[in-house]
Structures are given as structure tokens and as C-alpha cells.
C-alpha positions as CSV (number, residue, x, y, z in Angstrom):
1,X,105.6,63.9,197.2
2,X,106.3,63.1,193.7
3,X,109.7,61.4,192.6
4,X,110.0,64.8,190.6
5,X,109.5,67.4,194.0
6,X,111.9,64.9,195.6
7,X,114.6,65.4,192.8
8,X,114.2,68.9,193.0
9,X,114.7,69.0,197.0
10,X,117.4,67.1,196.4
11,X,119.0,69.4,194.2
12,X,118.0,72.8,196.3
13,X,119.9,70.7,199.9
14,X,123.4,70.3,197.3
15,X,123.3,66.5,197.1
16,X,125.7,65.6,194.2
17,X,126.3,61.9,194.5
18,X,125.7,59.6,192.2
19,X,122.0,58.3,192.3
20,X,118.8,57.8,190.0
21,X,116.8,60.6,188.7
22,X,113.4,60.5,187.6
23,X,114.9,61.9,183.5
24,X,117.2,58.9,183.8
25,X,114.1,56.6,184.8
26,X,112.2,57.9,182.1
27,X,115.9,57.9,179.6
28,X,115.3,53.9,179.9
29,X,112.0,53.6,178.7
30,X,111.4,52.9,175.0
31,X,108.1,52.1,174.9
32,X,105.3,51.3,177.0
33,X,102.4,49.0,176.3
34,X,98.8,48.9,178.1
35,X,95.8,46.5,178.1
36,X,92.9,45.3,180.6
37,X,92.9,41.6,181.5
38,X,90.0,41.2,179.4
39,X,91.8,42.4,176.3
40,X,94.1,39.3,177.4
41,X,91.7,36.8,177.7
42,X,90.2,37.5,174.3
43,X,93.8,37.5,172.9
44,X,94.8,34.5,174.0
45,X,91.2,32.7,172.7
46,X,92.2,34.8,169.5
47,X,95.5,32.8,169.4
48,X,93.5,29.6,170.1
49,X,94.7,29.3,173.5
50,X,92.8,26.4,175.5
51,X,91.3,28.2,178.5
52,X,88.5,27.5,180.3
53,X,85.1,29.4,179.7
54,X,84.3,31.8,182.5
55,X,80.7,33.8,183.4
56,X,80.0,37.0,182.2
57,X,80.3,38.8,185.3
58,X,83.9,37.1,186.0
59,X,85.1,38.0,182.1
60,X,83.7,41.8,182.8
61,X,85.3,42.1,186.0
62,X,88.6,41.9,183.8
63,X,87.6,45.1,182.1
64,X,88.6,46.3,185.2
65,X,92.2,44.9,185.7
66,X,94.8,47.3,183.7
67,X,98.3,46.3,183.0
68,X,101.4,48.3,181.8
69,X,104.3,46.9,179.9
70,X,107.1,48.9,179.7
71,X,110.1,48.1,177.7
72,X,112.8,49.4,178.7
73,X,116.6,50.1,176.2
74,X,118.3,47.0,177.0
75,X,114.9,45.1,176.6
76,X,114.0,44.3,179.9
77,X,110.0,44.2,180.6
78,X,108.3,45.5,183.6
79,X,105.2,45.4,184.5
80,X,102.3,47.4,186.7
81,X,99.1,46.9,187.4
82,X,95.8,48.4,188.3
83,X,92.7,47.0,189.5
84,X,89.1,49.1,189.9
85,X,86.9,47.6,192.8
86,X,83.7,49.7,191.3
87,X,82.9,49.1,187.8
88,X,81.3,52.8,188.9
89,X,85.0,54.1,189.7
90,X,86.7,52.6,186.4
91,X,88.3,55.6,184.3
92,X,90.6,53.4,181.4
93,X,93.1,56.8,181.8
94,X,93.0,56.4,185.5
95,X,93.8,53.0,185.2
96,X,96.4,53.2,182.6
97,X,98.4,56.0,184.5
98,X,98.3,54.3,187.9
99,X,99.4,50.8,186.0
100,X,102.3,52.8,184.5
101,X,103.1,54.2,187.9
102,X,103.4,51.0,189.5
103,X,105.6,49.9,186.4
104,X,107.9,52.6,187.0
105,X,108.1,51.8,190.7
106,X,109.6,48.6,189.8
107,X,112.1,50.4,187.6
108,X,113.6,52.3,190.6
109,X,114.2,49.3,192.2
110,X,116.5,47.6,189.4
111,X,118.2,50.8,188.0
112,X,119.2,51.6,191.5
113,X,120.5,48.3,192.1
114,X,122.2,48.5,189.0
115,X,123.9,52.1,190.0
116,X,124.7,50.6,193.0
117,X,126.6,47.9,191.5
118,X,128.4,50.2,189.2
119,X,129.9,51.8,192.4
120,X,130.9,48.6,193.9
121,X,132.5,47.7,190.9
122,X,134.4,51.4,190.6
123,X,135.7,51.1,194.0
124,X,136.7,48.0,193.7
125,X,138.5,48.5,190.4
126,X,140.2,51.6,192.1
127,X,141.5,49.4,195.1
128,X,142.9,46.4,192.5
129,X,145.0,49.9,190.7
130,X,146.1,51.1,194.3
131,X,147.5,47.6,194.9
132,X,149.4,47.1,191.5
133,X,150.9,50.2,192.1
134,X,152.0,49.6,195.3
């Protein structure tokens, strides 16, 4: 089930609470960045980065590693990833869209911690009020 079917049951069952929605995951997201760990290695030799030479099976196997930045609006970085066993099975659109996926995974995690927090923080604020006024 996708994070958009389970939004949408959510909505259809009444649920109104506060919680994370796959428009505010997206909302956070100001750009997103992709490249294969090969790209990487030859960056880094292009910045003159000391690395050890490798064999040219082990430097075409990281063709097959693909990695998703994502930037999100308070310019926070996560990160996914996507490795192809079979150089056979590699599709660079598969591999960028299941990289991404992962990457957005990880921003579930942090933006419902952060919603989370924010409700801590309200009740808490509300309880210090009740107890001025009391």
C-alpha cells in the first residue's frame, strides 16, 4: 500500500488528528540530487582526492550503487540508496526512483518526530497557562 492509498484510507475512516501526509513530505523537499557510486569515485579523483586504485570489475560494480540526496527547506540532507545485484537487472530510472524512495522513508521518520515534538511542546505550554491561571 502506498503512503498515498494510506492517506486516503485515512481520510475515508474520519481521522482528523494531527499527523504527516505524504503533500507535507513532499512540501519539505527542495531539491533532490542523484548519482551512482561510480560517479563518486571519479569525482572525488576529479577533486584530487587520494584514494586507492581499485580493479575494473570492483569500479563497474559502482555503476550499480545509486544514491539520492534530498534537500530538504530547513537544509537538512537525507539520503537513500539503491544497489542492483545483476548488472543485467540495472535500469538508472529504477535505481534513481527506488534510491529516492528510501530517501523519503527516512524523512517520515524525522518529520514525524518533529510533529510529535510540536505536540509535546503544545500540551505542555497549555498546562504551564492552566497553572498561572490558577
Amino acid at each position: 500500500m502506498s503512503d498515498k492509498e494510506i492517506e486516503q484510507e485515512i481520510q475515508a475512516k474520519g481521522k482528523t488528528a494531527p499527523r504527516v501526509t505524504p503533500d507535507h513530505i513532499e512540501s519539505v523537499v527542495t531539491s533532490e540530487h542523484y548519482f551512482t557510486g561510480y560517479d563518486g569515485r571519479i569525482g572525488a579523483l576529479a577533486n584530487g582526492e587520494d584514494i586507492p586504485a581499485v580493479e575494473l570489475d570492483d569500479a563497474n560494480q559502482l555503476r550499480l550503487l545509486t544514491f539520492c540526496v534530498l534537500v530538504l527547506e530547513n537544509g537538512f540532507t537525507v539520503t537513500g540508496e539503491s544497489a542492483c545485484a545483476s548488472p543485467e537487472n540495472f535500469d538508472a530510472e529504477i535505481g534513481r526512483k527506488i534510491a529516492r524512495d528510501n530517501a523519503v522513508q527516512k524523512i517520515w521518520m524525522l518529520e514525524g518526530y518533529l510533529l510529535k515534538q510540536r505536540m509535546h511542546d503544545d500540551a505542555h505550554l497549555r498546562e504551564l497557562l492552566r497553572q498561572k491561571e490558577e
